[in-house]
C-alpha atoms as one frame of an Amber mdcrd trajectory, in Angstrom:
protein
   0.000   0.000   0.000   1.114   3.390  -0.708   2.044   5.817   2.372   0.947
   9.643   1.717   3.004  11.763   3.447   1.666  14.506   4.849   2.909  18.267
   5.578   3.933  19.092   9.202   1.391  19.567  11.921  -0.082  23.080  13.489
   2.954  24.771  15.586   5.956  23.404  13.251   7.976  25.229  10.979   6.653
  24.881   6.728   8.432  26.010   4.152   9.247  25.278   0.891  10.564  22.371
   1.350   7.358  20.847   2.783   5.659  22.063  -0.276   8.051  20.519  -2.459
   8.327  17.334  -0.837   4.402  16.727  -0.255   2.933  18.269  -3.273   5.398
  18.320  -5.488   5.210  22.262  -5.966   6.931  24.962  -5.382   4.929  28.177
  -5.960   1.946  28.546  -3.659  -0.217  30.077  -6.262  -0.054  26.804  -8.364
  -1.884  25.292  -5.317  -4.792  27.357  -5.332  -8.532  25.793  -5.677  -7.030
  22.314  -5.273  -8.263  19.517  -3.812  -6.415  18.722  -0.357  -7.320  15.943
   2.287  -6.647  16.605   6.792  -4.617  15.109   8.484  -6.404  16.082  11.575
  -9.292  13.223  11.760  -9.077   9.651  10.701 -11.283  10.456   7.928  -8.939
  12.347   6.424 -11.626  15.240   5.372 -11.326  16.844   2.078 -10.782  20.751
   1.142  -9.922  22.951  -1.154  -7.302  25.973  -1.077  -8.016  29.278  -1.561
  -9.546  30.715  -5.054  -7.551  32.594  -6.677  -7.924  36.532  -5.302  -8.223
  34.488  -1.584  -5.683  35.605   0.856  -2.979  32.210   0.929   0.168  31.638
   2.581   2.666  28.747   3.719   0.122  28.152   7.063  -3.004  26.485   4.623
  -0.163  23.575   4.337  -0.079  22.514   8.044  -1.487  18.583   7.969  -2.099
  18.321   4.227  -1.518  16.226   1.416  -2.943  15.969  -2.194  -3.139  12.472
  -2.558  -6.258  10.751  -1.178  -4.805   8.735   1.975  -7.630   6.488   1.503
  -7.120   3.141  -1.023 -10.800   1.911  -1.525 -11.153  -1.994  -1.787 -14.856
  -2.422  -2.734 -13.806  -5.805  -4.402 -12.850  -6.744  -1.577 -10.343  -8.903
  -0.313 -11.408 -12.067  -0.843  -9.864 -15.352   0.785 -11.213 -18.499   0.084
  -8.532 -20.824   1.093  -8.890 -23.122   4.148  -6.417 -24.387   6.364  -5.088
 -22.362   9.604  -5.911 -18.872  10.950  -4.740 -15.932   9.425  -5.026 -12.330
  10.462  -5.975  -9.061   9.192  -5.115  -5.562   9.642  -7.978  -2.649   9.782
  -6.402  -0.275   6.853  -7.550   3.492   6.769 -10.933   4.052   5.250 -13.594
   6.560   5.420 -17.054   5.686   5.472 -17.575   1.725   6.122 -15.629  -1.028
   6.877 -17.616  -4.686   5.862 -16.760  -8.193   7.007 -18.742 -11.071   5.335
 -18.453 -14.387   5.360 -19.534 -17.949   4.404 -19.752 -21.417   6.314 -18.417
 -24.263   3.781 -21.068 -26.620   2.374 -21.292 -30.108   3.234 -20.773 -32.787
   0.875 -23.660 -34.629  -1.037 -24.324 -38.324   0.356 -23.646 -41.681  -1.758
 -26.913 -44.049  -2.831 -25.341 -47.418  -2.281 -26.659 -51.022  -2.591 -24.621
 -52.432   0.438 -24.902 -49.744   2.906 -25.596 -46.352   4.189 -22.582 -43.609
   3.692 -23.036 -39.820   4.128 -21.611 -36.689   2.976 -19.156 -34.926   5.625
 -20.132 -31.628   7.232 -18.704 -28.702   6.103 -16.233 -26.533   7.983 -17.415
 -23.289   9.871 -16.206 -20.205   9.022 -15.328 -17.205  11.280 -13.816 -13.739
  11.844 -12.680 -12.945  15.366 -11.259  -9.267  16.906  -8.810 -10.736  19.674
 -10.775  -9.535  23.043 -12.629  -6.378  21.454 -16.631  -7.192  21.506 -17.148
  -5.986  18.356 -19.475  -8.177  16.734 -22.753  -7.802  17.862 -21.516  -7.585
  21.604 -19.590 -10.851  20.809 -15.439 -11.027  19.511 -16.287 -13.361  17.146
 -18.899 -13.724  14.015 -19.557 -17.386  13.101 -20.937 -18.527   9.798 -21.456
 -22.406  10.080 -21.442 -24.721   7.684 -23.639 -26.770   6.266 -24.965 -30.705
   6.750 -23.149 -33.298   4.995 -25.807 -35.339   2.938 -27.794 -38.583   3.932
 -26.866 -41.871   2.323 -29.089 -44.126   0.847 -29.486 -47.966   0.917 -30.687
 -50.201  -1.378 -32.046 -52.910   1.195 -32.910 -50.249   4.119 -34.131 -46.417
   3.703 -33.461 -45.566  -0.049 -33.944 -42.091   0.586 -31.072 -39.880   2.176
 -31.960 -36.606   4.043 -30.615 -33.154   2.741 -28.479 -32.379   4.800 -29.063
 -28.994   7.452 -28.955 -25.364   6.705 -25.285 -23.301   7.933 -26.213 -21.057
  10.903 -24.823 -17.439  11.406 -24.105 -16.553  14.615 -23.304 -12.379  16.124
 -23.902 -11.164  12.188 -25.602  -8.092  11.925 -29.399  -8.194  10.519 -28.043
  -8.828   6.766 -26.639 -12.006   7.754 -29.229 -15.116   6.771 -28.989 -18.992
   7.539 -27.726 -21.165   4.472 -30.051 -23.603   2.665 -30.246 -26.819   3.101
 -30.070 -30.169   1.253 -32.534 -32.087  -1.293 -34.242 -34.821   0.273 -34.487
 -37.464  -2.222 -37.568 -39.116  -3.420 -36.858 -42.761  -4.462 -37.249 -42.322
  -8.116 -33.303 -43.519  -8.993 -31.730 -40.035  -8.244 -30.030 -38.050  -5.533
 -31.367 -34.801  -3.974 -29.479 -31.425  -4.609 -27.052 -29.469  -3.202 -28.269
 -26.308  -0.983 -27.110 -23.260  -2.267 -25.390 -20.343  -0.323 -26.874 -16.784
   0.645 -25.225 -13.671  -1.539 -23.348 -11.226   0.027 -25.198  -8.175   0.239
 -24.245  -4.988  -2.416 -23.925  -1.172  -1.165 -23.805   1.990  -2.204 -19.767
   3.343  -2.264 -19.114   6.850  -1.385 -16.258   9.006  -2.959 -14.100  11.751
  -0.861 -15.552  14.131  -3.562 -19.496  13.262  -1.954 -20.368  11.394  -5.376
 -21.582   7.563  -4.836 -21.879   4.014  -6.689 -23.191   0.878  -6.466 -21.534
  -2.105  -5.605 -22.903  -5.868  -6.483 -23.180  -8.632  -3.928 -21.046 -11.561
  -3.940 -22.604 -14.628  -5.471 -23.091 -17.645  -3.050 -22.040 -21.025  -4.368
 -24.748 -23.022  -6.319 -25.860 -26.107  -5.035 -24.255 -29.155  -6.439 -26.930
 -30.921  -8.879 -27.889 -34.493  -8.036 -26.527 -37.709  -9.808 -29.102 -40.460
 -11.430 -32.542 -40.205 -12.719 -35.067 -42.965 -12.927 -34.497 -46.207 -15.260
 -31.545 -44.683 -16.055 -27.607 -45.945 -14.953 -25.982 -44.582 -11.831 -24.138
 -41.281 -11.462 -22.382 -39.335  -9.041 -23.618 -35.835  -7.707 -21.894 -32.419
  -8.660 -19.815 -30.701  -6.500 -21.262 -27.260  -4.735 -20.279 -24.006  -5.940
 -18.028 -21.535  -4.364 -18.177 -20.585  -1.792 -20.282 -22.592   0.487 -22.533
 -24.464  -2.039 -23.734 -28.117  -0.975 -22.600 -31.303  -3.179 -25.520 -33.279
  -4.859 -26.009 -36.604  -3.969 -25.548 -39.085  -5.933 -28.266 -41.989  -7.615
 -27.257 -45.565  -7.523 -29.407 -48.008  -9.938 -29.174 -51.275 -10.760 -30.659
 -49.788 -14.179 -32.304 -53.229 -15.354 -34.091 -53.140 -18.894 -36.639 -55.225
 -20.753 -40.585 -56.281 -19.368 -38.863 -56.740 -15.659 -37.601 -52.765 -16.040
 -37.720 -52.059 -11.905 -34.436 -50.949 -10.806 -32.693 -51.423  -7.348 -32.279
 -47.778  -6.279 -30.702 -45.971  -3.582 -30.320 -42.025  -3.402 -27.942 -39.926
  -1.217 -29.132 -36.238   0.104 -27.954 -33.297  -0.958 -25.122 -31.126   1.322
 -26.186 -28.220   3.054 -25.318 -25.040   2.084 -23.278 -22.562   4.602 -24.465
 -20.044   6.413 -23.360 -16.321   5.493 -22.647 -13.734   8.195 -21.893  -9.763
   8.134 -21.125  -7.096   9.773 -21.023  -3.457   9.024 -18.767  -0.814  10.924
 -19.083   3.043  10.483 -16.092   5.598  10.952 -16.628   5.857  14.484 -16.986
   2.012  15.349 -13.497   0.799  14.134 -10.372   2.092  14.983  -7.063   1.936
  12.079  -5.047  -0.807  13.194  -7.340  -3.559  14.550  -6.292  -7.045  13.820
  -8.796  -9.770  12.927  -8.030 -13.447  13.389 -10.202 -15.533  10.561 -10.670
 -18.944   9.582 -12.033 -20.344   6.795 -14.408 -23.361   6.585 -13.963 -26.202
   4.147 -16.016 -28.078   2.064 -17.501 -31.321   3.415 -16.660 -34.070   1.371
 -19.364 -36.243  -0.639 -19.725 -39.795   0.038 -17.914 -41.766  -2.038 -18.993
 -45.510  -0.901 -21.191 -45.596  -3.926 -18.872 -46.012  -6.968 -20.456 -44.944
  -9.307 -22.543 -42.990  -7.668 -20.584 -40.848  -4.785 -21.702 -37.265  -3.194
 -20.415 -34.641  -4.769 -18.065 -32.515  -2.443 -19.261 -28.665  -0.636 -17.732
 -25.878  -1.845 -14.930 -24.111   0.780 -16.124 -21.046   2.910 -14.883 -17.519
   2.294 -13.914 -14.194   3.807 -14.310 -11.234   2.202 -13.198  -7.574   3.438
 -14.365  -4.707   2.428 -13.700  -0.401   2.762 -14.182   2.862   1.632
């Protein structure tokens, strides 16, 4: 990230120097009715010099720079790989500062003829701010993930359960429980994956008081069941990223001719992850703060069935966010 430097504070010596070094100027009329941005407040408030026919001298430079201290990152950054905590650090911004994230799906069961086998749960997904209550009176947001996927068996209960729904735990009121699983419904195939909630979009504001529109981050599909009736055996699809559930996969025997009645068993669908956020103003987050995270991962699908195994959940994310 770049560093702005800024101009000496109120009650040090300026001179052209300063000027030269900061904004890259040396006559103080070449300044006038340009854009500057404080250094007195941590949202580095915007001005503009004197007008040409304004009184100006070498004072109007005290805690100034030209260059907009704040670097926007309305993409976000985005981290959707599992495995160990990792930290963040609170960068400058000026209006919001957004934390979202996704529980990991769980994987799709298996429809097997010797046995029942189901999808693993996926992993939960969370942001923590080291001792500071800051979510929702709580140091820590949770976004869990989803159920792995029931298994079906040929010579028991052909019909696996979708797996559950990811929770969200100390999100703000945009946060929403994931979707869960397909149930399946004996006809040869499994049920589907549950797909993840979308990040919510919002409006960006500029330092010059202008605005845009931001889009949402897509949650993961659902993974789309394996098998169909009278037809062969075939594995479920893996969920989307992030936090989609696997499909479950549809075992048949697939037998043709006048005696056409298959031996079917059907595995449930994954649950999708839940999706948690939180939304901090100016004044509610200081520079500086360090998040722990962790991010879920997928559950994986059953894969008893051969030819016709779960489909895996998609991982869990985390996603920053300022302006």
């Amino acid at each position: 990230m770049t560093t702005v430097k800024f101009t000496p504070p109120y009650g040090n010596p300026i001179g052209g120097s300063d000027e030269g070094n900061v904004f890259g100027r040396v006559d103080l009329n070449s300044i006038r009715g340009t854009r500057y941005y404080n250094n007195i407040d941590q949202s580095y408030t915007a001005g503009t010099f004197p007008a040409v026919g304004q009184p100006i001298d070498y004072n109007v430079l005290h805690n100034k720079t030209l260059l907009d201290p704040i670097f926007p990152a309305t993409p976000g950054v985005y981290d959707g790989t599992p495995g160990g905590e990792k930290t963040f650090v609170t960068p400058p911004f000026r209006y919001n500062f957004i934390v979202e994230i996704w529980g990991a799906g769980g994987g799709g069961g298996c429809g097997w003829h010797d046995g029942y086998q189901n999808g693993s749960d996926g992993g939960q997904t969370y942001v923590r701010s080291n001792g500071l209550n800051l979510f929702s009176g709580s140091s820590t947001m949770y976004a869990g993930g989803g159920g792995g996927g029931g298994g079906g068996y040929r010579y028991g209960n052909q019909n696996g359960a979708g797996g559950s729904a990811g929770s969200t735990t100390y999100g703000d009121s945009s946060s929403s429980v994931g979707n869960g699983g397909g149930t399946t419904t004996g006809q040869g195939q499994g049920g589907y994956g549950g797909g993840a909630p979308s990040g919510l979009g919002f409006v960006v504001y500029r330092s010059d008081g202008s605005s845009y529109y931001v889009g949402g981050t897509a949650g993961g599909g659902g993974g789309m069941f394996g098998g169909s009736r009278n037809a062969p055996s075939q594995h479920g699809q893996d969920g989307g990223f992030p936090g989609g559930g696997g499909g479950g996969g549809g075992y048949s025997d697939y037998q043709t001719g006048k005696n056409a009645n298959p031996n079917q068993a059907d595995g449930g669908g994954g649950g999708s992850g839940g999706y948690s956020h939180y939304v901090f103003a100016r004044n509610q987050l200081a520079y500086g703060t360090v998040f722990s995270y962790y991010v879920g991962a997928g559950g994986a699908g059953a894969t008893a069935g051969g030819e016709s195994n779960g489909g895996n959940g998609g991982n869990g994310a985390v996603k920053f966010s300022w302006f």
